[in-house]
Backbone and ligand atoms as CSV (ligand in chain L), in Angstrom:
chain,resi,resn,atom,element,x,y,z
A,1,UNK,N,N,-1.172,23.006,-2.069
A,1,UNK,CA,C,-2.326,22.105,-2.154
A,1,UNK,C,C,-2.152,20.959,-1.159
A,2,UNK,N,N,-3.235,20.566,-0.526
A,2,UNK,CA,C,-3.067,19.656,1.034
A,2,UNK,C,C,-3.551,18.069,-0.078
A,3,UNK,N,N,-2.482,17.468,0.173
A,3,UNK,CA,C,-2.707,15.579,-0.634
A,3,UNK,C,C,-2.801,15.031,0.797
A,4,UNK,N,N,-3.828,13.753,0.110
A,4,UNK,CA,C,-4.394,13.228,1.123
A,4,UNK,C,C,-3.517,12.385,2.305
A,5,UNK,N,N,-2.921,11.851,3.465
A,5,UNK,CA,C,-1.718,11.469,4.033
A,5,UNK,C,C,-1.706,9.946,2.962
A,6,UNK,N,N,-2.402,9.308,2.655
A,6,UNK,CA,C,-2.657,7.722,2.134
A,6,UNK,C,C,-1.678,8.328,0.441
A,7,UNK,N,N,-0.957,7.252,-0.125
A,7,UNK,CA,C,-0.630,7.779,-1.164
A,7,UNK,C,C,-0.049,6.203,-1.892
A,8,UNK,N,N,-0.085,6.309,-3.135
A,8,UNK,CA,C,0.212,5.302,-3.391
A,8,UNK,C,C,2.062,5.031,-3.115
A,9,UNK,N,N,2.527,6.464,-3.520
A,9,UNK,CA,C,4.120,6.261,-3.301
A,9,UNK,C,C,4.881,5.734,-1.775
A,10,UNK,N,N,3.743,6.613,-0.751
A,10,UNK,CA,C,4.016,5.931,0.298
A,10,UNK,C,C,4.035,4.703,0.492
A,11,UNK,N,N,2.714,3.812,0.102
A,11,UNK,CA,C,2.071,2.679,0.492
A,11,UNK,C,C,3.485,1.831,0.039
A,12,UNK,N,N,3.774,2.121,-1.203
A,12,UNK,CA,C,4.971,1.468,-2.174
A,12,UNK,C,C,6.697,1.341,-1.424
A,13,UNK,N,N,6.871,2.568,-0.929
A,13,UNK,CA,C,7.597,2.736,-0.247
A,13,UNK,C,C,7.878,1.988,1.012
A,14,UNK,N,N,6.741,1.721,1.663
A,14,UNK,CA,C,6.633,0.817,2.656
A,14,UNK,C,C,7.091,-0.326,2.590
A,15,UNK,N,N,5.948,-0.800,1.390
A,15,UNK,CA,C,6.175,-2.147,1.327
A,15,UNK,C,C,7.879,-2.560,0.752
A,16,UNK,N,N,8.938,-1.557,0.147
A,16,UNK,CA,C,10.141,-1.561,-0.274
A,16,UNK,C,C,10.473,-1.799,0.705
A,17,UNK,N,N,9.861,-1.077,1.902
A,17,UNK,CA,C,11.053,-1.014,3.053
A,17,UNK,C,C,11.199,-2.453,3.566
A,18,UNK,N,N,10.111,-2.878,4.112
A,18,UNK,CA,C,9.717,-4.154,4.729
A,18,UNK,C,C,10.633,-5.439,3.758
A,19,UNK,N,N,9.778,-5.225,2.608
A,19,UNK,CA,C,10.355,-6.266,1.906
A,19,UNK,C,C,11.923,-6.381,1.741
A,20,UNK,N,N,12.634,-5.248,2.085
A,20,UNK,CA,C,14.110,-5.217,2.161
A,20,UNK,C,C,14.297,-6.360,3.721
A,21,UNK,N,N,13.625,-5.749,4.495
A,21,UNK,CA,C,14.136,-6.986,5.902
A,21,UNK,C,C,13.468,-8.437,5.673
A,22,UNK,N,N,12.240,-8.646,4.914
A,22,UNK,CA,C,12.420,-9.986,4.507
A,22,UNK,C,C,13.254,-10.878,3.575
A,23,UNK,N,N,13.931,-9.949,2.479
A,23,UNK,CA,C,14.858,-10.351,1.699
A,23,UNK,C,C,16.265,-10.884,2.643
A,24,UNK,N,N,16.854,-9.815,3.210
A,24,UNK,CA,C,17.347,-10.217,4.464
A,24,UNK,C,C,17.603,-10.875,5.281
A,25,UNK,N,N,16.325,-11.354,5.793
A,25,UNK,CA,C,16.009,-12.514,6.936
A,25,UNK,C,C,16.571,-13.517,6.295
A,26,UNK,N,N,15.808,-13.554,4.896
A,26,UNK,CA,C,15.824,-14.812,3.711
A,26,UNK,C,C,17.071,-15.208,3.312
A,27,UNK,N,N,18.012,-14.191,3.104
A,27,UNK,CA,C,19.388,-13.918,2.660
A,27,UNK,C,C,20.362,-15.200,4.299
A,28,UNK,N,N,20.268,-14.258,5.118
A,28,UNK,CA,C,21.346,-15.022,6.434
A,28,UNK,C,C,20.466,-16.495,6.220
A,29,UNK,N,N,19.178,-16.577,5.580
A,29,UNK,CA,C,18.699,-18.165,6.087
A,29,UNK,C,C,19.175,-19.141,4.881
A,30,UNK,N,N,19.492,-18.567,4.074
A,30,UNK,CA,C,20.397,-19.408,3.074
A,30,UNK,C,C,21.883,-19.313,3.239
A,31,UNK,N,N,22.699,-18.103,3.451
A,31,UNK,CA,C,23.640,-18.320,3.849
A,31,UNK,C,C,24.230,-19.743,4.916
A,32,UNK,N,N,23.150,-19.779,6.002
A,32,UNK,CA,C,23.030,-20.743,7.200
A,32,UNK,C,C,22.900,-21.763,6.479
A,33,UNK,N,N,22.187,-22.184,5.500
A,33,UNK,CA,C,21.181,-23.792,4.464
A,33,UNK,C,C,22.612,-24.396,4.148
A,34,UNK,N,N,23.379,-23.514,3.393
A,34,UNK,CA,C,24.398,-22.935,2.208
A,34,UNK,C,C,25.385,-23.846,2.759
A,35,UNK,N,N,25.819,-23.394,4.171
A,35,UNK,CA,C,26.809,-23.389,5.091
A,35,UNK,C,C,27.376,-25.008,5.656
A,36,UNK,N,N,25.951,-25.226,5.626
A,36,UNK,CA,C,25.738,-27.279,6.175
A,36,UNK,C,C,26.278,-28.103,5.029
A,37,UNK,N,N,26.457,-27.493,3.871
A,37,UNK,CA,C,27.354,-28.090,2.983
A,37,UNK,C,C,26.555,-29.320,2.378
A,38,UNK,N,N,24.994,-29.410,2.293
A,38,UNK,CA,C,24.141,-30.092,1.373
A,38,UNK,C,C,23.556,-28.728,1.019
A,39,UNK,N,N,22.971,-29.327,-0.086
A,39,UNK,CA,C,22.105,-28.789,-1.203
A,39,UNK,C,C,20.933,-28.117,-0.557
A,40,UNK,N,N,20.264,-26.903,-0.187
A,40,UNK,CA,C,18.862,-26.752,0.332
A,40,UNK,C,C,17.780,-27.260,-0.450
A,41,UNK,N,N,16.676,-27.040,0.144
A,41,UNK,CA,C,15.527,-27.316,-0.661
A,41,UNK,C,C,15.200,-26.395,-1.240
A,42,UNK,N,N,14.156,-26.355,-2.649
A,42,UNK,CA,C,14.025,-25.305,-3.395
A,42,UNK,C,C,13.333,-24.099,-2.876
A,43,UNK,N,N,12.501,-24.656,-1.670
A,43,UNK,CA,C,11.476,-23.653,-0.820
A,43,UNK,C,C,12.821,-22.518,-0.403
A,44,UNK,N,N,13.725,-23.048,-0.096
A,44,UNK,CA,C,14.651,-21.650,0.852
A,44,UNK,C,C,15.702,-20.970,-0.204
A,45,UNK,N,N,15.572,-21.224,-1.252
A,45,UNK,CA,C,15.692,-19.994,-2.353
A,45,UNK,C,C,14.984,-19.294,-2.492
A,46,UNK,N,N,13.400,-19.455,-2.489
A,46,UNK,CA,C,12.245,-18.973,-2.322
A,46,UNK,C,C,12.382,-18.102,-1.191
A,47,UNK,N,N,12.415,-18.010,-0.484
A,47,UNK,CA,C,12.612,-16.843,0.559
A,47,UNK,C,C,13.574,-16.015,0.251
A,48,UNK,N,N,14.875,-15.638,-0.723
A,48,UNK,CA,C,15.388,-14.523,-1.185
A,48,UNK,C,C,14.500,-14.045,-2.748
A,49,UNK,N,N,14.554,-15.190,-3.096
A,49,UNK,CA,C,13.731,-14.693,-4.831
A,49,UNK,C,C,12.555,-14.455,-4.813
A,50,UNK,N,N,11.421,-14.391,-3.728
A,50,UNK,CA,C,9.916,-14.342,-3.847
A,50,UNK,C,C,10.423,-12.468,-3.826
A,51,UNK,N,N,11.279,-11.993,-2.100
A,51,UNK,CA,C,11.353,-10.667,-1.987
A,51,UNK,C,C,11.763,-10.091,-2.927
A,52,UNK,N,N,12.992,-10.283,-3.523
A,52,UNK,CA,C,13.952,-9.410,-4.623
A,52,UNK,C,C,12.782,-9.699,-5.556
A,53,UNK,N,N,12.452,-10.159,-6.389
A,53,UNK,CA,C,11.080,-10.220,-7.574
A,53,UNK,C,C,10.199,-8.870,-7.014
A,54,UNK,N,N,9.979,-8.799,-5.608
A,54,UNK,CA,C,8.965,-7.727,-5.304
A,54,UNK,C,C,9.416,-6.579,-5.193
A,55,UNK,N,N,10.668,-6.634,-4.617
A,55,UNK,CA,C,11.726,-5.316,-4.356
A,55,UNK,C,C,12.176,-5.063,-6.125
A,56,UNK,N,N,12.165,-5.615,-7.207
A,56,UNK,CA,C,12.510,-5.002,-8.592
A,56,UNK,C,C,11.498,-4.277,-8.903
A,57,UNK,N,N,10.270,-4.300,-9.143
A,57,UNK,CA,C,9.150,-3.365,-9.449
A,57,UNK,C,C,9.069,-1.762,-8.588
A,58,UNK,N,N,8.806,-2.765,-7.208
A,58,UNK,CA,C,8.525,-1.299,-6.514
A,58,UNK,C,C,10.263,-0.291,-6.437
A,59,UNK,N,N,11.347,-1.390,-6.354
A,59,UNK,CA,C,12.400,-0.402,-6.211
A,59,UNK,C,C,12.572,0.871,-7.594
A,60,UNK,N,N,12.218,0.390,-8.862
A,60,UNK,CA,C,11.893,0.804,-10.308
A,60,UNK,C,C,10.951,2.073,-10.153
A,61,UNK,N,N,9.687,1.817,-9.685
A,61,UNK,CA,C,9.493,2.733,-9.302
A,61,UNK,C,C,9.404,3.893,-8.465
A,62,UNK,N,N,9.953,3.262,-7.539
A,62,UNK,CA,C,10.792,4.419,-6.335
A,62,UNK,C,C,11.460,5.671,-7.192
A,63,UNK,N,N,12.219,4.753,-8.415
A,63,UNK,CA,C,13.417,5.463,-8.690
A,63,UNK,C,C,12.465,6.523,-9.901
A,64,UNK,N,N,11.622,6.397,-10.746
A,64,UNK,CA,C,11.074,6.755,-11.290
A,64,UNK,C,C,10.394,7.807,-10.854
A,65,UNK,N,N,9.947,8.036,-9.393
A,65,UNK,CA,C,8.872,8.833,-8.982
A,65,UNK,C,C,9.578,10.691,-9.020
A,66,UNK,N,N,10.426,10.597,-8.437
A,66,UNK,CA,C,11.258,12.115,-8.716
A,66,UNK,C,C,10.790,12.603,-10.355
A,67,UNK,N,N,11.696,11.657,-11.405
A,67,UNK,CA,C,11.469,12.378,-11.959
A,67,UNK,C,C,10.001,12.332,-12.889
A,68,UNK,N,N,9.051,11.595,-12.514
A,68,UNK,CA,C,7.560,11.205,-12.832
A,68,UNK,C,C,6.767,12.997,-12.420
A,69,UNK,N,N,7.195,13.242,-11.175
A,69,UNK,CA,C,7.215,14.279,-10.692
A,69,UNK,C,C,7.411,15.528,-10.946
A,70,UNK,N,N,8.797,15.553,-11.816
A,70,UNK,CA,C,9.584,16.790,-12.090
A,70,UNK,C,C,8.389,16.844,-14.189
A,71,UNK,N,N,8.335,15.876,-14.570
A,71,UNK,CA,C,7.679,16.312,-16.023
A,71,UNK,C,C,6.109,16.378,-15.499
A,72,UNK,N,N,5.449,16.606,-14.273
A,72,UNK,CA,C,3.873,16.916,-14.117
A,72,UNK,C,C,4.286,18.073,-13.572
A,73,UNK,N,N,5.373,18.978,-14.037
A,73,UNK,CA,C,5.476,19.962,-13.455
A,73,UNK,C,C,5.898,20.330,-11.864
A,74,UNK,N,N,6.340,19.377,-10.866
A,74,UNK,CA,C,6.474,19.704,-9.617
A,74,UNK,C,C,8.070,20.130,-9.229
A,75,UNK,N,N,8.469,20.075,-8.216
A,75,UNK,CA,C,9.685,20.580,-8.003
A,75,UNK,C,C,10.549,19.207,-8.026
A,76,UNK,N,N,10.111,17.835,-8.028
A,76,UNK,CA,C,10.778,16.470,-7.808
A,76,UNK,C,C,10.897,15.981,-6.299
A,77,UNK,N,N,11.674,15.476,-5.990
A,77,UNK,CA,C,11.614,14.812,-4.704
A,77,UNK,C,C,10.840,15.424,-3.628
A,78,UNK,N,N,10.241,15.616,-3.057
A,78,UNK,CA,C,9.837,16.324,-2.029
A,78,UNK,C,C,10.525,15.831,-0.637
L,1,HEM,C1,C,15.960,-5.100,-6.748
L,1,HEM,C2,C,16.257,-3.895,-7.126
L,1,HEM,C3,C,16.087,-2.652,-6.290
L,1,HEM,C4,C,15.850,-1.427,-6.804
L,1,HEM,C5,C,15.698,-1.071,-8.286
L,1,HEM,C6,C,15.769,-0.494,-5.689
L,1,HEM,C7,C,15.564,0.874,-5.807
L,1,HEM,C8,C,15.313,1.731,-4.750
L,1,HEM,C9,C,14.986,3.142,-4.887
L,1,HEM,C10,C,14.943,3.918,-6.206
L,1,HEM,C11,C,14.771,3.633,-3.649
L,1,HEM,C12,C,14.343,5.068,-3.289
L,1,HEM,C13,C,15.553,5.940,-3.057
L,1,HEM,C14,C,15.030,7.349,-2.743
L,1,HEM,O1,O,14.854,8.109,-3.674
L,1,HEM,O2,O,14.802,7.648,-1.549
L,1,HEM,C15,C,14.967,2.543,-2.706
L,1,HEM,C16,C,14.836,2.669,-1.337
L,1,HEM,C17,C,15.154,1.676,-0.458
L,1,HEM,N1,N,15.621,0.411,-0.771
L,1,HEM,FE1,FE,15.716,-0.391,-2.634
L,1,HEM,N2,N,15.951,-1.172,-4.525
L,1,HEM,C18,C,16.160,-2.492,-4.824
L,1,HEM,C19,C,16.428,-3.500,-3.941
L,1,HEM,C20,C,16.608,-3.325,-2.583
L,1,HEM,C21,C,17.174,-4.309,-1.676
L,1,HEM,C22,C,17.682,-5.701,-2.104
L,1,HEM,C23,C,17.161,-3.750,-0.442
L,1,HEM,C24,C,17.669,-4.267,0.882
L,1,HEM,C25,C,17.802,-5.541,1.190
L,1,HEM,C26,C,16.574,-2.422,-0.553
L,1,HEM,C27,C,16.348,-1.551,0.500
L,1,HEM,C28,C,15.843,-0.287,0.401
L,1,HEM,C29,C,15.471,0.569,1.516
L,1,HEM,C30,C,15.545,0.187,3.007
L,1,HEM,C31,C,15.043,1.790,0.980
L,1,HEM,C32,C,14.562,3.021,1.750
L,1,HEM,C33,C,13.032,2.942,1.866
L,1,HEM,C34,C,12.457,4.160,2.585
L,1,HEM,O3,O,12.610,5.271,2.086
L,1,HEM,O4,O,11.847,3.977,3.628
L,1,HEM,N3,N,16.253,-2.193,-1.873
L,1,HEM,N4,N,15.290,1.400,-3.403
């Protein structure tokens, strides 16, 4: 059966991916805050905790989709 290329798992997937290199970015920019040996401001915690908050859902369901898959009857991961 031909599924349409647009999918929600993809779309999800994406945005996992991405949001992994903004977590990232966010991550070395506190390390750097961290490093100067004052206190940062609360905004540049915010740049690791806004991503990881977004990366827990969609990563959850990443992990879910195999076997979401395997009980609608399919073969699982494709
Ligand atoms: C917060 C909790 C997180 C959970 C529960 C989670 C879970 C997952 C799962 C289940 C997958 C799919 C694996 C597969 O079957 O192919 C995945 C993919 C991935 N995760 Fe996460 N993840 C989390 C956080 C992160 C973080 C912090 C990073 C990196 C900074 C990250 C980077 C990635 C990348 C790059 C992929 C591959 C995406 C792709 O296939 O294009 N994840 N994650």
């Amino acid at each position: 059966m031909t599924r349409s290329r647009w999918s929600w798992s993809t779309w999800i997937r994406q945005c996992h991916r991405w949001l992994s290199i903004a977590f990232t970015a966010g991550f070395l920019v506190n390390i750097v805050a961290i490093s100067t040996g004052q206190d940062p401001a609360f905004w540049v915690y915010l740049l690791v905790l806004i991503p990881l908050f977004l990366l827990l859902p969609s990563g959850l369901y990443l992990f879910v989709l195999p076997y979401a898959a395997r009980r609608r009857g399919g073969r699982g991961a494709a």
